[in-house]
N, C-alpha and C positions, 0 to 999 in steps of 0.2 A: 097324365102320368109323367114323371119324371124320368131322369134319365139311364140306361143303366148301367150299372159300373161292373168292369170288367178289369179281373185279376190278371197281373201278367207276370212273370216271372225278376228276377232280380237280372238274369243274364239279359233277356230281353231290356230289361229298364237302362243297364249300360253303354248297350250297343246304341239305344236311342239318346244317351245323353251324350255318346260320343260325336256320334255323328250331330249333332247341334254345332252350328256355326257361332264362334264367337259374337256377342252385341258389338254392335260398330259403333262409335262414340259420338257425339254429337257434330264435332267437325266432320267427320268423315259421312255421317248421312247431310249432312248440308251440301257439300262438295257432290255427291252423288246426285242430288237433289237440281242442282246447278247444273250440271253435263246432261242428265236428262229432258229439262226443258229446254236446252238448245239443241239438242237433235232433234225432237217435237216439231219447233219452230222452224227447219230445217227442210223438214219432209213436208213442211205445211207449202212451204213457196211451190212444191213439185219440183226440185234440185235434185240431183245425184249428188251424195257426197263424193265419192270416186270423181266424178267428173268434173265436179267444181278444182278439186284437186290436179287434176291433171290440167286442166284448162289454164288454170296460174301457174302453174310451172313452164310453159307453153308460152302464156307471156312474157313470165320473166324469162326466158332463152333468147325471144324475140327480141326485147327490147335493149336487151344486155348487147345482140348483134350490132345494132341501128344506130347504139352510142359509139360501139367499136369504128364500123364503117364511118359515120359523121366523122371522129375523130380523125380517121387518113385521110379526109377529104373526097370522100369518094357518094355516091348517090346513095342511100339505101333503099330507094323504091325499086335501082334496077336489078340491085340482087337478089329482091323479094321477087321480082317477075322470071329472073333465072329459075329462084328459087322454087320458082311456083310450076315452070317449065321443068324441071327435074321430077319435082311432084308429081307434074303429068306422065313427065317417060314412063316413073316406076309405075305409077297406073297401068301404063299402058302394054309394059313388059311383062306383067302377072298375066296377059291375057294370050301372050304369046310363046313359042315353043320352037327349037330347033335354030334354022339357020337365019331366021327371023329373029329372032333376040339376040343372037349373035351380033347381026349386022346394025340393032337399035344400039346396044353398047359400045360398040366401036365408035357409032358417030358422036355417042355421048361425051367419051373420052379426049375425041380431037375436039367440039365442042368447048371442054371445063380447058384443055391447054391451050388452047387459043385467047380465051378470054384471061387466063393466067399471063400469057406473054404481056398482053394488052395494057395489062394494070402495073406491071412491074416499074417502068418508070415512073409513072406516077410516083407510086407507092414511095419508093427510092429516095423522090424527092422532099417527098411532104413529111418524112423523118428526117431528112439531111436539115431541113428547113426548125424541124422542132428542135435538134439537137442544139443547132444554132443559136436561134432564141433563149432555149436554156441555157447554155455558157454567156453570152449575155445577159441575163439577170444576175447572174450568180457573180460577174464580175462588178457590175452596178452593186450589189447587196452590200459586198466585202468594199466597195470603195466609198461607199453612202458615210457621213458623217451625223451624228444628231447632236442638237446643243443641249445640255443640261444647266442648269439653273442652281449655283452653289449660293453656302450661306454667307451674306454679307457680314462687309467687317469694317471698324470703325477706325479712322486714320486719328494722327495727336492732335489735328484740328478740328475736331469733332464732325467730317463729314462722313457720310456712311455711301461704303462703296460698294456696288452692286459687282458679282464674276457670276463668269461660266466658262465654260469647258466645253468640249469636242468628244462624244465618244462613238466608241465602233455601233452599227444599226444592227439588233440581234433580232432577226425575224422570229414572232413566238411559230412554234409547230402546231401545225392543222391538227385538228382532233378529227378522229372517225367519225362520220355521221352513220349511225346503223338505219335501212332501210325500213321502212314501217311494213313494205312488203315481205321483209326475210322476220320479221317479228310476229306476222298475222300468220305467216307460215307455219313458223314452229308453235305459234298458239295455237292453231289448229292441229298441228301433228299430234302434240301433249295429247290434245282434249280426245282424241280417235282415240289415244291408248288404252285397253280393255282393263289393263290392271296398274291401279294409281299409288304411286308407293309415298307415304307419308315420311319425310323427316324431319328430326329436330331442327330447333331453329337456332340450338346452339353448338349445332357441327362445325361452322365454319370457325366462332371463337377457340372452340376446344381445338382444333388441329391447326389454328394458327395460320388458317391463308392469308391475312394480310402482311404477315413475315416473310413467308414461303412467296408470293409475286412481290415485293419489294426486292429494287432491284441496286445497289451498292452503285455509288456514282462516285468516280476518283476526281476531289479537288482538293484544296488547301483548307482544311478547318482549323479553326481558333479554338482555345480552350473554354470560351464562354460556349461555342457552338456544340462543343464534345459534350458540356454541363447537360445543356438545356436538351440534348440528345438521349442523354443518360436519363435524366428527369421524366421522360415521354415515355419513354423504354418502360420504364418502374412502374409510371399510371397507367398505361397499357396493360402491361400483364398484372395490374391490380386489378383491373377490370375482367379480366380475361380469368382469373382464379376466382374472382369472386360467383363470376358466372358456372365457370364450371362446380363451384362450391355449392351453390344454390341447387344446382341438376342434380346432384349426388343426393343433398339431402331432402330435394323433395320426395323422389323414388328410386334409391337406392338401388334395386333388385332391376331393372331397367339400366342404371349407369354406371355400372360397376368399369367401364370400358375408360370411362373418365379419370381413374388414377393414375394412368399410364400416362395421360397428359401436364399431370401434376407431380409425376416421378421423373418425368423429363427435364423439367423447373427446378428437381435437387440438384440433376447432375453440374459438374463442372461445365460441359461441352453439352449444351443438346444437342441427343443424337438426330433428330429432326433437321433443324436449320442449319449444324454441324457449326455452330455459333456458342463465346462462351455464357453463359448465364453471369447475370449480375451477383454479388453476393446479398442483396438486399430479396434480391426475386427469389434466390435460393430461403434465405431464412423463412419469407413469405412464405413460400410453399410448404414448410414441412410444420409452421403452425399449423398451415391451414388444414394439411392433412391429420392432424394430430387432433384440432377441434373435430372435424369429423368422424374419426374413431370414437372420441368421446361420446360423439351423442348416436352412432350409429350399432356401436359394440351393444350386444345384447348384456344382463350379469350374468347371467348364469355360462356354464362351460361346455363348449359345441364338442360336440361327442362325432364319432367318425360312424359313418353309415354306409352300408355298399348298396348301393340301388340296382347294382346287378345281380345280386343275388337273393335281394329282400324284392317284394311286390309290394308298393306305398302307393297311395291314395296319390290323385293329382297335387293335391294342394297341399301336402307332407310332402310332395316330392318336390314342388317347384320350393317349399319352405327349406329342405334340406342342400339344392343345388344353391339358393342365395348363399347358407352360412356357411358352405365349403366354399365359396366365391370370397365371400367375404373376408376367410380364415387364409387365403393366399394371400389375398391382397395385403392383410394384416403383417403378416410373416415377410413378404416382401419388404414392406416400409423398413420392418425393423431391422431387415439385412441392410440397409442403407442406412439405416442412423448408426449401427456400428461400422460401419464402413468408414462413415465420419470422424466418430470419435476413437476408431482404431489411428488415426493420423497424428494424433497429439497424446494417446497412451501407450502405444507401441515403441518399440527401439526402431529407428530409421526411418520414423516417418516425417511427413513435412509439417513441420510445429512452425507456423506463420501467425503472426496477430491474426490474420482474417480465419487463416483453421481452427485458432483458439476459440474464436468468437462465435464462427458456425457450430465447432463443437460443444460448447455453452449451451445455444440452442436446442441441440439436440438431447444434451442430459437433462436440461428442461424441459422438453416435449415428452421423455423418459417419464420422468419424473411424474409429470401429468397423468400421464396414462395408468403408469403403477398406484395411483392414488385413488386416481377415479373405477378401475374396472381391476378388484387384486383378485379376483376368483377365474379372470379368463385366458384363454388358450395363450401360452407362450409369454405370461405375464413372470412366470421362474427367470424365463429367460433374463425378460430386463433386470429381474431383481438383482441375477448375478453380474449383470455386466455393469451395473450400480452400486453394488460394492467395491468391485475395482474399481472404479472411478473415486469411488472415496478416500483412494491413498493415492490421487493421481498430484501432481502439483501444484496444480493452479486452483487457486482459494475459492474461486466464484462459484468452481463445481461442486466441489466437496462442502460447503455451506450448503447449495441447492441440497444434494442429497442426503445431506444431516439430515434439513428439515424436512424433506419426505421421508425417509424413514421413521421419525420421530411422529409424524402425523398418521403413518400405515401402523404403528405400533400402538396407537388410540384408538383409533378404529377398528382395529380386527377384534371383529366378535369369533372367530373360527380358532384363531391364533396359527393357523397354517403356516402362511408365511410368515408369521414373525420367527414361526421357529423356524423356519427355510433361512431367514435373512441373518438372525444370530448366527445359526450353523455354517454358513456362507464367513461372517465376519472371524467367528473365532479360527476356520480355517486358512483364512486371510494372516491373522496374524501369526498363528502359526509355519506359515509358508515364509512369512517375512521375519523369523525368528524378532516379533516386539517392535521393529525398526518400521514403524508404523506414523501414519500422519494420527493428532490427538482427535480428529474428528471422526475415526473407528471407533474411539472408547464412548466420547460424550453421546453420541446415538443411541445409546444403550439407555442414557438416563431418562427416553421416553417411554420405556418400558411398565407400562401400566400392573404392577406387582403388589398385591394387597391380598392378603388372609390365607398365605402358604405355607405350611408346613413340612418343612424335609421330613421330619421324624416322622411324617407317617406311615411309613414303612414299618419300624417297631410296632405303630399302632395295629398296624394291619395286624401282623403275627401274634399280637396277644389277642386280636379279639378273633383270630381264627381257633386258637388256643380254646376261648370260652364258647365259641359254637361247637368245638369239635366234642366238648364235655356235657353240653346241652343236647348233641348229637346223640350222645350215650344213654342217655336220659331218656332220650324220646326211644330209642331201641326194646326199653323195659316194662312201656306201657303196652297199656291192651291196643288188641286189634282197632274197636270204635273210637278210642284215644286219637290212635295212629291218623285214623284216617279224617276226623276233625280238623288236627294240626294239617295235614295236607291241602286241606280245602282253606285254610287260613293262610298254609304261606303260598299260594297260589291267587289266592284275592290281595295279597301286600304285594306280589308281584303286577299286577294288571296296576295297581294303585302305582307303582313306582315308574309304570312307564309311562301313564299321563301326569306322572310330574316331571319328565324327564330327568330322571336322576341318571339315566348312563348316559348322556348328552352332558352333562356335570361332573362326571368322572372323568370321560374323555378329556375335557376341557383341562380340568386340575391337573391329569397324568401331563399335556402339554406344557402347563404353564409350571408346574418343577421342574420338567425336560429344560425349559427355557432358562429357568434360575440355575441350576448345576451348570449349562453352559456357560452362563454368566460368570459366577462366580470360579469357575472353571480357567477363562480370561485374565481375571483380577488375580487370583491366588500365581498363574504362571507368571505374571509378570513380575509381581513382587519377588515370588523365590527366585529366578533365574535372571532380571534385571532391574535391580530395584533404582539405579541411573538412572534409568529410560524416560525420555522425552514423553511420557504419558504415563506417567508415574503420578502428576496433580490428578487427572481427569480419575487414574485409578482410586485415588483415595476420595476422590468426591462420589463415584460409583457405590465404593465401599459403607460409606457415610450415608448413601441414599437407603441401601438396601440393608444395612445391617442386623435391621429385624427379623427378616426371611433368615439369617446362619445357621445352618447346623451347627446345635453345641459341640458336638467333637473337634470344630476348628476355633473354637472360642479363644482357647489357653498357644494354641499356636499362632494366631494371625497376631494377639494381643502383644506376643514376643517379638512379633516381626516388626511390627508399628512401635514396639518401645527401640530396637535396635536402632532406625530408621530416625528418630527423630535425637537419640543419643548422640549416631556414628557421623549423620550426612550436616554439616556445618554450615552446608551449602543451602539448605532447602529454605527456602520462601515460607514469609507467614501463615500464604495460604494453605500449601500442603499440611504445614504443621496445624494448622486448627482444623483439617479434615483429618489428619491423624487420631486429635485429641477426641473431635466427635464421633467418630465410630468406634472409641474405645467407649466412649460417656454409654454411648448408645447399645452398647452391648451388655454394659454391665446395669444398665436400667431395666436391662429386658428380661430372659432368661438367664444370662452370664451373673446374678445376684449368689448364685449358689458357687460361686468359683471363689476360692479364697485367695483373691488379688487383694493389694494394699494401692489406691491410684494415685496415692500422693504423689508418686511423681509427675505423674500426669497434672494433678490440679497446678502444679509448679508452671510447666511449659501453658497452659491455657493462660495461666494468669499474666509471664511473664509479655506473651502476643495480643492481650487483649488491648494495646495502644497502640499497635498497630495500625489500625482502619480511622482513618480522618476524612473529614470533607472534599474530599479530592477525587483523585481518577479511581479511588478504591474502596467509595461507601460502598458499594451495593456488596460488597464482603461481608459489609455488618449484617447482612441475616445468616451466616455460619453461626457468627457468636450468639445469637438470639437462640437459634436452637440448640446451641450449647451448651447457654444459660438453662435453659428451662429440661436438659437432663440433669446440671449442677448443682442450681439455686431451686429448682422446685420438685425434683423426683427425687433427688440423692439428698432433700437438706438434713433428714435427719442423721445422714451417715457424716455430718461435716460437725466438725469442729464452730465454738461460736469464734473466737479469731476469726478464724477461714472464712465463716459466713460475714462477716464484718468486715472484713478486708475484699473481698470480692464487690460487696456493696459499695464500697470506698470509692475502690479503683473503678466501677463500672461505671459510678457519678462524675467523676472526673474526666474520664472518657467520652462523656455526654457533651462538656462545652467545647469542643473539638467537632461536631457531627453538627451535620445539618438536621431544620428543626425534625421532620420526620424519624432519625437517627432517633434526636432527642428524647423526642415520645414514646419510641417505641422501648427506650431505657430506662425512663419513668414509668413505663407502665410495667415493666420488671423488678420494676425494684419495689411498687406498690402493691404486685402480688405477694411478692416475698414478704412486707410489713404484714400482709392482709395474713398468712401460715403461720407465724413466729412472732413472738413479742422482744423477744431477744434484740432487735434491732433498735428498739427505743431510746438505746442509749445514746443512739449517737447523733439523736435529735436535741442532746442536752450537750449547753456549751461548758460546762463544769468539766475539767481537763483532768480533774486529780483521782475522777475515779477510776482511769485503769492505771496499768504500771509502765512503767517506762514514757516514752515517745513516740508520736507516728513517723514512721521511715518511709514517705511513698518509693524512693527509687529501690527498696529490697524487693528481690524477684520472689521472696518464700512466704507466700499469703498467711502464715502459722506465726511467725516473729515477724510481721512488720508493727504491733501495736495497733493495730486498727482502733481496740476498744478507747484509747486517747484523743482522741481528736474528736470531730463532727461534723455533719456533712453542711459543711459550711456552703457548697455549692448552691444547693437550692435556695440560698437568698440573692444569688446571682441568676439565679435562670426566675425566676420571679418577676425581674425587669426585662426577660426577652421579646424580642421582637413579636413572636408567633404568640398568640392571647388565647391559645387550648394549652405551649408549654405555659405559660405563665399561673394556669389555671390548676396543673396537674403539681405545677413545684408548691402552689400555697397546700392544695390540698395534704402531698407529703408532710409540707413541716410544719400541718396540724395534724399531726399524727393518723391519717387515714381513717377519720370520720366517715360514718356512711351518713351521716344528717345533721344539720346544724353549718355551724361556721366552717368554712374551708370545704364542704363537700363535692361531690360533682354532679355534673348531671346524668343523667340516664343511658345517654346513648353514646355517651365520652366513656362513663364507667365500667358499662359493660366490654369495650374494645378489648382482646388482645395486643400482646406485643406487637405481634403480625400483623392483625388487621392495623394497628395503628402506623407502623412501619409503611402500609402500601396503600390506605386511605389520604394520608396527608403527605403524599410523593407530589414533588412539584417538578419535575421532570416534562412531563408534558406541556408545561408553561402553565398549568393549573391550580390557583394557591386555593387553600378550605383553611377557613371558611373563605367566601367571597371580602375581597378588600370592597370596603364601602366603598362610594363616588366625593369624589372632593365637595363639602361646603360650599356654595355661591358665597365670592368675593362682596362685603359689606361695610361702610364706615364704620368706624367704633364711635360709642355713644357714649364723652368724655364728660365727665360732670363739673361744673364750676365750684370752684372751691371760696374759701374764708379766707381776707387777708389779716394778719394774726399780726401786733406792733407788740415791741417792747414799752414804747414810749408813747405815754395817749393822745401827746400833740404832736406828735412826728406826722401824721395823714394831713393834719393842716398847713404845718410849713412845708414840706414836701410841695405840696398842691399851689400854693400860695409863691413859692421859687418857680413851680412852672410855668406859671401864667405869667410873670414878671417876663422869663428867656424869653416865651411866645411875641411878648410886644418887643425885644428888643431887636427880635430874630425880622418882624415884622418891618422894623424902622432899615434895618442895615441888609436884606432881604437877601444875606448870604451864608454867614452860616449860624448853628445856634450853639452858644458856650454857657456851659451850667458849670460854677465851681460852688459842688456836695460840701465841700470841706469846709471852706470859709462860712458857706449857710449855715452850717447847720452849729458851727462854734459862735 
């Protein structure tokens, strides 16, 4: 029969799983395992442990006495037989009472002073005598010479002469010898001990006792010696972080005790050694602390728990005490990296190269964490203490935290904090009325902004309009009607939520909260400082996003940008062609319905487009590229053919100035615009007489400079260029943009955009495309013999016949040979 099972309660099952003693790990039953067979072995011999114990302590008193005695000079057998006589009295005084133990004491007394008188001289002398001795050695020590053996040196008569020197005799110091008896000792004391306590083996690295017993020795050090000090210092606590690094991340929940040792390493002063910390040990440590957050931080966001008032399972509760352990320690750190970089963003603090440099560190370690964990506890925090950092004044910071920003604004799938960190920035700049570093604005342009609509708001209200009328509708139906439609829009609702569509709304409501801020930004600074030192970044901002506008600011930004480029004299190419393109670009989009005239505008594009040359200011050329293609390919039919002809002119001209990339990416605009328009055909023909007048390249008014005059005589110069895809792309233009036959292209040339062809053949990286082939192995040439051709048919005979003659005379007089052509040959 099997066995039978019996039901017990869940209270009962508790109480028995409480009382279960944790499994003991495999070191600790080994160690258990070892102390039990040597007690075993122990009780095997018939020993008393107690007594064995007492019995060595017993000797060592003995024998500790015998060295003493030996050492004064004195017997030690007689004072064991004293000693042994004493032993006996007290024997013999237990057994006695009254006036009899009385009188055994008393004789004991004169007994030990008599023997005391006795020794005294001795004694006396046999230390007068050691003292002696020892002042005599010690004056011998201090008088003692030793020769040393210096490097020989070579005299002007090449003999080589051996020295040495005399120095003082430095006796080395005796080392303790430890007893093997006081060693067996305490190995037996341990091993008796009932309860063995296990610890780490990396306590002594993490608290640093080899710092703490090092003991400061006062002599004269050199600056190589200070170096190679410094040097050991560094590798030491490289070693000493690494290790407490590795403890933390093997089990966390166990070492939490270990960042206290690695927030010691920030400080200036450890408060430990009361020593200052290196600055290289400081940087060390707050990486390192920083990579551990990295891989130890949970994603999701620790919620606060009260264990005293909730009842949690063991393992929810030890899981809840690690992430409130964990959630200090974090909080900690971060009061320390602002600590740091409060010294060099604050008024009155100590701005030193080395604060600068620690502080770098630290909006980098910032930076790290906001990237890697943006959804955890006290991550707002950093974010706002990283916006002011980015009007701080030292360049290396406010670059770092551009490009994190710019990277957390790609990444946010939530949009949380981007809308925290815009909100942050715009009231940044509002607080600093505009008087702002430009790396406030530019962060902005990694705002991931595509398929927004302001207007949806109107839209909203007209289609609550037609539900409300649809509302009505359904009001006047029958009851069964009613209740059809009910159960329909009750199944489109289940349907709506497994596709999450209000996860999609939320999102959208976020991301125009974000755009109004933005453009919120751009608009104040224009109206109230249109000076300002980020005034470029504003109209590049403007130029990026100009397709999200609401049209109600259409007709007033356009006035603001034509003011701006009319009034400011001052302003740079660059502003000005982001000016021209967020007008181009508004008026390609929805702004078509606004009854603006842009000719002025085309004026100011055209007159900047010579602007951008081979120099420190290509990478401009892709403004014009997108400026081109709201000008020359969305708006051609609103242009003028002049305007179009002259654009195309100037744009070809603009090409042999530009590097080949430049080049291509201008040929490949100009050959879409052939590829729309036939119109341009003419100015593949060198016949000058069919427009009117003359071409005027230096007038700034693309409407009267004559374009249709001239020809674009360019592309027989870029034909011979160096790059063999432009040379490819010029024949093909000036066979009129064939797609087959003579002059065509190939496939994977033809298809390229402007763009793609602008950032495919970038030689920036030292990378030319196509591949430059490998040089030809060096070869003779293979020279062919030719025909000798006479006027005269007996000229080869007398020629020949004169030579042979010099040969024999040259022969006879065997110096030199004289041929006179003239007398021969008349």
């Amino acid at each position: 029969m099997g066995a039978k099972k019996v039901k017990i309660s869940s209270v009962k099952r508790s109480a028995h799983l409480r009382s279960k003693k944790t499994p003991l790990s495999k070191q600790q039953q080994q160690k258990q395992k070892q102390k039990r067979d040597q007690l075993i072995s122990k009780r095997e011999q018939g020993q008393n442990i107690f007594s064995q114990k007492a019995r060595k302590r017993d000797n060592l008193a003995q024998r500790k006495k015998h060295n003493k005695l030996a050492s004064l000079g004195l017997d030690p057998l007689e004072d064991d037989n004293e000693d042994g006589d004493d032993d006996m009295l007290d024997n013999v005084a237990d057994m006695l009472d009254g006036d009899d133990l009385a009188l055994l004491q008393a004789n004991k007394r004169k007994r030990k002073a008599k023997a005391s008188g006795e020794e005294d001289p001795n004694q006396g002398q046999s230390i007068g005598l050691e003292k002696a001795y020892a002042s005599d050695t010690k004056k011998e020590q201090e008088a003692k010479k030793i020769k040393l053996d210096l490097l020989p040196i070579k005299s002007r008569d090449g003999q080589i002469i051996t020295r040495t020197t005399e120095v003082d005799y430095l006796p080395k110091p005796k080392q303790k010898k430890k007893k093997d008896e006081e060693q067996e000792e305490d190995s037996e004391e341990d091993e008796e001990d009932g309860e063995t306590e296990y610890e780490d083996s990396d306590d002594d690295v993490v608290n640093d006792v080899e710092a703490a017993s090092a003991v400061p020795v006062q002599k004269l050090i050199s600056t190589t010696d200070l170096l190679i000090a410094r040097q050991q210092e560094i590798e030491r606590q490289k070693y000493r972080i690494g290790i407490i690094c590795s403890g933390l991340l093997e089990k966390p929940e166990d070492k939490m005790r270990n960042f206290y040792a690695l927030y010691e390493l920030m400080d200036e002063i450890n408060p430990a050694s009361r020593q200052a910390n290196l600055m290289a040990v400081r940087k060390l440590a707050i990486i390192s602390v920083t990579e551990i957050f990295k891989d130890i931080l949970p994603e999701y966001r620790v919620g606060q728990v009260d264990t005293k008032m909730q009842t949690l399972r063991k393992a929810t509760l030890d899981r809840v005490t690690y992430e409130n352990a964990l959630l200090q320690q974090f909080k900690k750190f971060l009061q320390k990296l602002e600590q740091i970089t409060a010294q060099v963003n604050r008024r009155g603090g100590l701005r030193t190269p080395q604060t600068v440099k620690l502080a770098t560190v630290a909006v980098q370690c910032m930076c790290d964490l906001l990237v890697a964990h943006p959804y955890f506890n006290y991550v707002q925090n950093i974010a706002q203490l990283l916006v002011y950092m980015l009007n701080c004044n030292y360049l290396e910071m406010r670059t770092a935290v551009n490009q994190c920003f710019r990277t957390v604004f790609t990444n946010d799938k939530r949009l949380e904090m981007t809308l925290f960190i815009v909100r942050r920035i715009n009231h940044l700049i509002k607080t600093k009325q505009n008087n702002v570093h430009v790396e406030c604005i530019t962060c902005l342009m990694g705002l991931n902004i595509k398929g927004v609509n302001l207007d949806a708001e109107k839209e909203n209200e007209l289609k609550q309009k037609k539900l409300e009328s649809h509302r009505q509708r359904l009001l006047s139906l029958s009851k069964k009607e009613r209740k059809r439609r009910k159960k329909l829009t009750e199944v489109n609702r289940e349907l709506e939520e497994t596709r999450a569509e209000e996860n999609k709304q939320a999102k959208h409501q976020k991301l125009t909260e974000i755009i109004k801020m933005v453009f919120t930004i751009y608009f104040r600074v224009l109206k109230n400082d249109p000076t300002s030192r980020v005034l470029s970044a504003i109209l590049e901002g403007l130029a990026e996003f100009a397709h999200v506008i609401n049209l109600e600011f259409f007709s007033d930004l356009i006035d603001v940008l034509n003011r701006i480029l009319e009034d400011q004299e001052e302003l740079g190419y660059r502003e000005r062609l982001h000016c021209v393109q967020t007008i181009f670009v508004i008026l390609s989009g929805q702004g078509e319905v606004l009854n603006i005239d842009p000719i002025r505008f085309y004026q100011h594009f055209y007159k900047n487009m010579l602007a951008v040359q081979a120099g420190k200011n290509h990478d401009d050329f892709t403004i014009i590229l997108r400026t081109l293609d709201e000008v020359l390919v969305k708006r051609r039919r609103n242009m003028s053919q002049q305007r179009l002809m002259a654009f195309v002119k100037r744009l070809l001209t603009g090409s042999l100035h530009l590097l080949h990339n430049g080049t291509l990416a201008t040929l490949g605009t100009i050959k879409q615009t052939f590829q729309l328009t036939s119109v341009l055909d003419n100015l593949l023909d060198t016949d000058t007489t069919i427009g009117s007048g003359r071409y005027d390249p230096e007038l700034d008014d693309p409407e009267y400079c004559n374009a249709a005059s001239t020809s674009l005589y360019e592309l027989s110069l870029l034909a011979r260029h160096y790059h063999p895809t432009v040379r490819r792309m010029a024949t093909h233009i000036a066979h009129g943009v064939p797609a087959s036959g003579e002059g065509a292209l190939p496939t994977e040339i033809g298809k390229l955009t402007s763009h793609e062809l602008f950032t495919q053949y970038d030689s920036t990286q030292m990378a030319f495309n196509p591949t430059i082939p490998p040089l030809p192995k060096a070869g003779q040439p293979k020279l062919k013999k030719g025909k000798l051709l006479y006027i005269r048919s007996d000229f080869k005979d007398e020629y020949g016949k004169l030579l042979r003659e010099s040969k024999l005379s040259k022969s006879k007089d065997k110096r030199t040979l004289n041929i006179d052509f003239f007398s021969a040959l008349q």
